[in-house]
C-alpha positions as semicolon CSV with decimal commas, in nm:
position;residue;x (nm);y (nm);z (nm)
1;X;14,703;1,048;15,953
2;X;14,844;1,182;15,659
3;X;15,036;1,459;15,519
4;X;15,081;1,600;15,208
5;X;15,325;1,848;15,074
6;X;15,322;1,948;14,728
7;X;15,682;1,972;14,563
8;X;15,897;2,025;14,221
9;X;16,044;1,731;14,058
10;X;15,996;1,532;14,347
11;X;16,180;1,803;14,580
12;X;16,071;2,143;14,771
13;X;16,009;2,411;14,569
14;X;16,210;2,671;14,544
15;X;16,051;2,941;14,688
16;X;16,031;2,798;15,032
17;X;16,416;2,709;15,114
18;X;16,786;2,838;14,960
19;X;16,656;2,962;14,618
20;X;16,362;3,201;14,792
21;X;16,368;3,504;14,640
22;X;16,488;3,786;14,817
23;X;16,153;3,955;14,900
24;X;16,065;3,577;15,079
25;X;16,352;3,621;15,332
26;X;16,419;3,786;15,676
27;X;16,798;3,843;15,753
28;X;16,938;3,640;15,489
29;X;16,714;3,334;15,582
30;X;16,437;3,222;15,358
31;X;16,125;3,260;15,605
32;X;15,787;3,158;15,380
33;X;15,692;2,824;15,463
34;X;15,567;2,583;15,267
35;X;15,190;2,448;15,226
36;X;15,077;2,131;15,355
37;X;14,790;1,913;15,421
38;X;14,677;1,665;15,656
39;X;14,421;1,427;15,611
40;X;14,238;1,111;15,869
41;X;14,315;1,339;16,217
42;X;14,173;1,110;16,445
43;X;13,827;1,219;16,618
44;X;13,952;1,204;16,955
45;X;14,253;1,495;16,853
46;X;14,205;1,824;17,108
47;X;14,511;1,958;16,921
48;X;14,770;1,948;16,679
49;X;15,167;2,006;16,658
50;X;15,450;1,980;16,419
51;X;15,812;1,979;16,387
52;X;16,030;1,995;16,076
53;X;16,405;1,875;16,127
54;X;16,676;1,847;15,922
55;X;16,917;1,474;16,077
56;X;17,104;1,554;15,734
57;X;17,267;1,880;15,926
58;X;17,485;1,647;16,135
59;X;17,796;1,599;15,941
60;X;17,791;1,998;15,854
61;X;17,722;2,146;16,203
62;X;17,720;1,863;16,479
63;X;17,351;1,849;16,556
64;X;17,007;1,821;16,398
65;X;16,883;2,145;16,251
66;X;16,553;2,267;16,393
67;X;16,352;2,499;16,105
68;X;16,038;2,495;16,304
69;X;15,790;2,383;16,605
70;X;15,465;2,443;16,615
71;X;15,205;2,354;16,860
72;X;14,851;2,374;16,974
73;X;14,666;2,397;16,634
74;X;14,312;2,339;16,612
75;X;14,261;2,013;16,470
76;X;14,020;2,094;16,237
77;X;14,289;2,280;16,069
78;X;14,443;2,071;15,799
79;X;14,513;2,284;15,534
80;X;14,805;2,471;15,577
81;X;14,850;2,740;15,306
82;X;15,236;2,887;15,194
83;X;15,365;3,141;15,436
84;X;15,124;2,988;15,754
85;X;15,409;3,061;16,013
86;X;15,422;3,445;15,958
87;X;15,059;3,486;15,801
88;X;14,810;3,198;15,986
89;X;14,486;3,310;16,059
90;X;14,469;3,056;16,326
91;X;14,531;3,015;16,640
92;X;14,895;2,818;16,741
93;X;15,241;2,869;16,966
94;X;15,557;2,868;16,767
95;X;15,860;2,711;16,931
96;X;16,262;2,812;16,890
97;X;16,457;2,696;16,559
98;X;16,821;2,636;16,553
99;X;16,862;3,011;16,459
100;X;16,794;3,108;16,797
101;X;17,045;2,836;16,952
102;X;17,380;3,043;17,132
103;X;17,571;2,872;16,821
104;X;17,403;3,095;16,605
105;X;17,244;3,312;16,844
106;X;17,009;3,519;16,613
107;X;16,762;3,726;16,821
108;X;16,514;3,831;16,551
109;X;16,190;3,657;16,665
110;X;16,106;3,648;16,272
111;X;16,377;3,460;16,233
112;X;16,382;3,220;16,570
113;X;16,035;3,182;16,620
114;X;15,888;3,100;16,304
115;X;15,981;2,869;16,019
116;X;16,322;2,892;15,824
117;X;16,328;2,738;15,539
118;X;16,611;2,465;15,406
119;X;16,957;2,569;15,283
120;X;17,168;2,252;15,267
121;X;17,535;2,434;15,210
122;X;17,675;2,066;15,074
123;X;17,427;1,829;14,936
124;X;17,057;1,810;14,885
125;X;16,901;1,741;15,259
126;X;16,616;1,550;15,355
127;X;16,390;1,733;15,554
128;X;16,111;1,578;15,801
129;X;15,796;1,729;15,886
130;X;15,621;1,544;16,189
131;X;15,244;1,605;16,257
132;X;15,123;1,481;16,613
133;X;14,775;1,467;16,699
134;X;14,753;1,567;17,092
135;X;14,466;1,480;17,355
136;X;14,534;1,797;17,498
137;X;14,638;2,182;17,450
138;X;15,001;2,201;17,575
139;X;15,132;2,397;17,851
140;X;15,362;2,603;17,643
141;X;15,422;2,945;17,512
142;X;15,613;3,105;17,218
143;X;15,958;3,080;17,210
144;X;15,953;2,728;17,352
145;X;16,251;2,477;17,288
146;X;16,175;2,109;17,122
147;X;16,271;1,922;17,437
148;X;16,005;2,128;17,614
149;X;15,751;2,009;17,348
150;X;15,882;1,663;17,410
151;X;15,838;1,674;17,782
152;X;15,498;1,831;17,717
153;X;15,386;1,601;17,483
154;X;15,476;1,287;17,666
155;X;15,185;1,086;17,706
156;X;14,924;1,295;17,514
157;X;15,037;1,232;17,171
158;X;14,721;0,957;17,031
159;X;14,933;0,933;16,643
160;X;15,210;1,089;16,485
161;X;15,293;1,073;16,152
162;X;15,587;1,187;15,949
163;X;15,700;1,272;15,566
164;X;16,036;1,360;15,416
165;X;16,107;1,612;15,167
166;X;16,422;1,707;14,988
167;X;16,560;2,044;14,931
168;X;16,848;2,108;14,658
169;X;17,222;2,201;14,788
């Protein structure tokens, strides 16, 4: 597999991270997510998932940043146009993001349950979006936590692939 994001000088564009205007954000957090593609899903694929994590959040808050988890997405689905977390007209679960974490302990399902996009407070961050192609539809629901997509996944996941993108500070 294959993913493609389209991006700005070699970084995410604007729009979907720190710099969103203020019409493309929910509670101060910039919410449209970005579009995507994903090409050679194997044959076999009953489903697909994703995760986008930000490692470069250690240093800053102690922990990887979660901005979203998605899960099962019709395989056939492989274009993912700007704003698919709030406006998809397909089916798929949506998982917790760091937002919704007792640390920060938001509690606006716009905000926790959907993308967020990047806002690196001290240097430009590098992002990565994983795509997994699943033999099966996973036993979750919305709202659920990455390790419960990890314990889920564990022996259904036939390829993964993954591709980082930078956001500006």
């Amino acid at each position: 597999m294959q993913i493609q994001v389209p991006t700005t000088n070699g970084q995410l564009a604007d729009r979907y991270g720190k710099y969103a205007d203020h019409v493309d954000q929910t509670d101060g957090h910039p919410v449209v997510s970005f579009p995507f593609s994903i090409r050679d899903v194997p044959t076999s694929t009953r489903s697909l998932a994703l995760t986008l994590i930000d490692h470069d959040s250690i240093p800053v808050c102690g922990f990887t940043w979660i901005h979203w988890t998605a899960a099962n997405i019709d395989p056939h689905i492989t274009t993912f146009p700007a704003d698919a977390s709030r406006q998809h007209s397909f089916e798929m679960i949506q998982g917790n993001n760091s937002n919704a974490g007792s640390l920060v302990g938001s509690t606006n399902p716009a905000v926790t349950r959907h993308y967020t996009g990047p806002t690196p407070p001290d240097q430009d961050h590098t992002y990565t979006l994983t795509v997994y192609a699943l033999n099966t539809k996973l036993d979750l629901a919305d709202g659920y936590w990455l390790n419960a997509f990890y314990h889920a996944s564990a022996g259904h996941i036939i390829e993964q692939t993954s591709i980082d993108i930078v956001s500006r500070a």
